[in-house]
N, C-alpha and C positions, 0 to 999 in steps of 0.2 A: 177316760173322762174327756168329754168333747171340750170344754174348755180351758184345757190345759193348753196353754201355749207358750213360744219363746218369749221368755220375759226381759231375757239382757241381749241389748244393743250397741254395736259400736258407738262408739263417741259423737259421731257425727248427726246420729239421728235426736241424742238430747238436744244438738242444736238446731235441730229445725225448724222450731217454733218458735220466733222472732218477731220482735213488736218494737215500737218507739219506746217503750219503760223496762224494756230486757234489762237496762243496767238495775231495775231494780226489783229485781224477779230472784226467788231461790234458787239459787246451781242446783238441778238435780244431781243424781248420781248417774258417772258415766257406764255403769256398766250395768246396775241393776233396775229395772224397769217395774212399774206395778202391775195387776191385775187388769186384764185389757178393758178398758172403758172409763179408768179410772184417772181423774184429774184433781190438781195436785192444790189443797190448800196453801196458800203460801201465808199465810199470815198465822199457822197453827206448825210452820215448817219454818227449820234453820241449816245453816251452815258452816263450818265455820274452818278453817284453814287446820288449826291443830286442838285438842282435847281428847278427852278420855273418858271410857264410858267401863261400867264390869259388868260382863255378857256371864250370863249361866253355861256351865258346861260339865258334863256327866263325865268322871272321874273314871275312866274305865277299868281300873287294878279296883278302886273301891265300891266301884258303880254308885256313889255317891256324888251327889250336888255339888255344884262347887263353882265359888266364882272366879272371872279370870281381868284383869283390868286391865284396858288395852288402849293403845295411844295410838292417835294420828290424824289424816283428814275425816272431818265429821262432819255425818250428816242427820238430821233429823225429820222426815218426813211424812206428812199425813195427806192421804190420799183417800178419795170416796169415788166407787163406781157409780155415774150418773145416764140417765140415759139420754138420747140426743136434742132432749126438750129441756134438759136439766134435771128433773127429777132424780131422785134417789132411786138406787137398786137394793132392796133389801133381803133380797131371795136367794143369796149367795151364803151358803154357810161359810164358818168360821176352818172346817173341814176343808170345805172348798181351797177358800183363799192359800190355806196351810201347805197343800198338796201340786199347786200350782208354784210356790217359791223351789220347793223340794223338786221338783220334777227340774224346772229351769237352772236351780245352783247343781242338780249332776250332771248336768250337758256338759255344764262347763267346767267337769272334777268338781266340786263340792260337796259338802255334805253336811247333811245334820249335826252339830253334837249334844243338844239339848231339846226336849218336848215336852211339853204338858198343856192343861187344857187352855191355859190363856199365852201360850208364847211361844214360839217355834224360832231357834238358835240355828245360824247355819256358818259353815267359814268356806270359803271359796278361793284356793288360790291365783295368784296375779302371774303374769307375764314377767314382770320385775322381780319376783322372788317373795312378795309380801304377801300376806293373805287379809282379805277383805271378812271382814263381821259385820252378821247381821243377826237382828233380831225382828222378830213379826210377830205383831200385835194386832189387836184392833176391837170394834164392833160390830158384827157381821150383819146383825137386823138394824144399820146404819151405811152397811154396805162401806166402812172405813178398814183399811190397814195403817197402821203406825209404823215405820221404820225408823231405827235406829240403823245409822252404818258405820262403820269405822275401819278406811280403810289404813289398817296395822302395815308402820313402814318397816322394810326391810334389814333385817340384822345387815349391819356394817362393819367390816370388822378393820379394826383403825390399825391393828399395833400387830408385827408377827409375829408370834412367842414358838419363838425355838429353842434351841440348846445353848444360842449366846445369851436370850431371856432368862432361862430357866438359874442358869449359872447367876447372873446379875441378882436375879430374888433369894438364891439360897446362901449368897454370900451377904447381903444384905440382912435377910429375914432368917434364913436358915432353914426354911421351908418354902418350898412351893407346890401350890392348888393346882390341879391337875384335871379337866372336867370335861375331856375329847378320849377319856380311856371309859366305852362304854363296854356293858353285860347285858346278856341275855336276862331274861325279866329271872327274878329267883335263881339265879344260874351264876357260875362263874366261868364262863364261857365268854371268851371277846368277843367281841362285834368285831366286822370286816373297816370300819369306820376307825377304828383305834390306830390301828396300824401306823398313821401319817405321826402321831402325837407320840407312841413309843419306840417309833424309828429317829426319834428328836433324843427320847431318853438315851437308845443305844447310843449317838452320837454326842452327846454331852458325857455320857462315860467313856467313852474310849478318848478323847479328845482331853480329861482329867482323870489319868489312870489314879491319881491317889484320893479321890473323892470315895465316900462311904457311903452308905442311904441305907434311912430305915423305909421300905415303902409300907403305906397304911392306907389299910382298906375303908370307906366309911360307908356306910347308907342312910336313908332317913328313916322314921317310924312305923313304916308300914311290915305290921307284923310283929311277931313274937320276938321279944328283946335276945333272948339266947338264942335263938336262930339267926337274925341278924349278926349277931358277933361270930358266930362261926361261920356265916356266909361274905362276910367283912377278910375274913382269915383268908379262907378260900381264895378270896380272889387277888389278894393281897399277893400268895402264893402265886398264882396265875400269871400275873405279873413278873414277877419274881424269874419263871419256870422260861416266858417268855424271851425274858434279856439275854437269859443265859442260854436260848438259841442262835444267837446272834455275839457270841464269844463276852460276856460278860460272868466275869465270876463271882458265884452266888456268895461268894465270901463276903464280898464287898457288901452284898444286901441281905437285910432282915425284915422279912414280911410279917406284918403284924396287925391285925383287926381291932379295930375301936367300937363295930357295929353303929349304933345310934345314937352313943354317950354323946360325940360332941359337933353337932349343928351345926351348920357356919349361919345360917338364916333359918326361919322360923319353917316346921313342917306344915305350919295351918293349907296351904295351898299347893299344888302339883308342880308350879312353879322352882316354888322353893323346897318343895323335898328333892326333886333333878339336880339342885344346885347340891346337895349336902350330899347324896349319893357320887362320890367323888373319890380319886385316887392322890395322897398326897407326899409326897418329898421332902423328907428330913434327915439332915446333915448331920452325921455323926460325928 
């Protein structure tokens, strides 16, 4: 498609266009650009330092809808292709405009996670670690796109939870939440990612030979309840099978599945069923 082209530009080139009222002009966004020929309503456009917007996104375990709410720098943008006399462009389909954001966010690794006929969902990630959302909208035989963007600040993670952690909550609470020991989708199979979180376990048992642990398997609702609880087992055991590579005696641990009984947070969103699919630590 001949008019497909690069749509994001370094920073510098948002700043190009400078006037006496710049201070009172909408910050575009610095990395994603519109449709070429298109300029920028500012008075139908905002911006705003922090807010939060809920972007659609296709749930891919359920290939259902689903929304996702996401916080940070926001922008809101409406832009119309004009032609050099000002005139509208109306001849541009909605197609068009759709296949030109898509073409530009995979240059730059992005990609779709939601389409239908009025809105095209895309996440693109950042140099910093965060990922940028956006949504495209618009009126094609108006020759306008709508942007929504939000670019989503980066997890930070404040506090180290190790084995002196781990120890402080389970004398305190007598349990600790465990949610860096990931599986394979349906599987009881570790991820190469767990490792760092149950070489923390091995080291908070050897470090308290007389400590006991039930470990318990959870997941969230997706799926047949008696399968989950034996998949809950499974990995529970996995766990279990694991420590005891690493000179920890199964005596001390009782692996046991709860499946989906008991949630820490609501299943309604992908979000929070991640959070409840977890491995947890209980003090005998």
């Amino acid at each position: 498609m001949n008019r497909i082209k690069m749509l994001f530009f370094p920073i510098f080139f948002v700043m190009f266009y400078f006037s006496a009222y710049a201070a009172e002009k909408v910050a575009e966004h610095p990395m994603i650009r519109p449709f070429p020929g298109s300029v920028l309503a500012e008075n139908m456009s905002k911006h705003k330092n922090f807010d939060a917007y809920e972007f659609y996104y296709l749930n891919e375990t359920t290939k259902k809808r689903e929304k996702k709410a996401v916080k940070g720098e926001y922008w809101r943008l409406l832009y119309e292709v004009r032609t050099s006399s000002g005139d509208r462009v109306r001849t541009i389909s909605k197609l068009e405009f759709f296949e030109n954001y898509r073409a530009a966010a995979e240059e730059k690794g992005g990609r779709v996670v939601y389409e239908d006929v009025s809105q095209m969902v895309i996440t693109i990630p950042r140099d910093d670690g965060g990922v940028t959302w956006l949504m495209v909208s618009g009126s094609a035989n108006l020759g306008q796109q709508d942007l929504i963007i939000i670019d989503e600040e980066p997890f930070k993670k404040l506090l180290t939870f190790g084995p002196a952690e781990m120890k402080a909550a389970l004398d305190a609470e007598g349990r600790v939440q465990l949610n860096d020991i990931l599986f394979d989708l349906d599987k009881a199979t570790l991820q190469p990612e767990s490792t760092k979180q149950l070489q923390d376990v091995v080291t908070l048992l050897k470090e308290n030979p007389d400590l006991k642990l039930e470990v318990q398997g959870h997941t969230d609702n997706q799926g047949d309840e008696d399968y989950n609880l034996k998949l809950s087992q499974r990995r529970a055991e996995t766990v279990v099978a694991y420590l005891g590579l690493f000179g920890i005696d199964s005596a001390r641990l009782t692996p046991k599945g709860f499946g989906e009984s008991t949630p820490v947070v609501s299943n309604d969103t992908e979000e929070g069923r991640a959070k409840n699919r977890r491995v947890e630590l209980v003090k005998q």
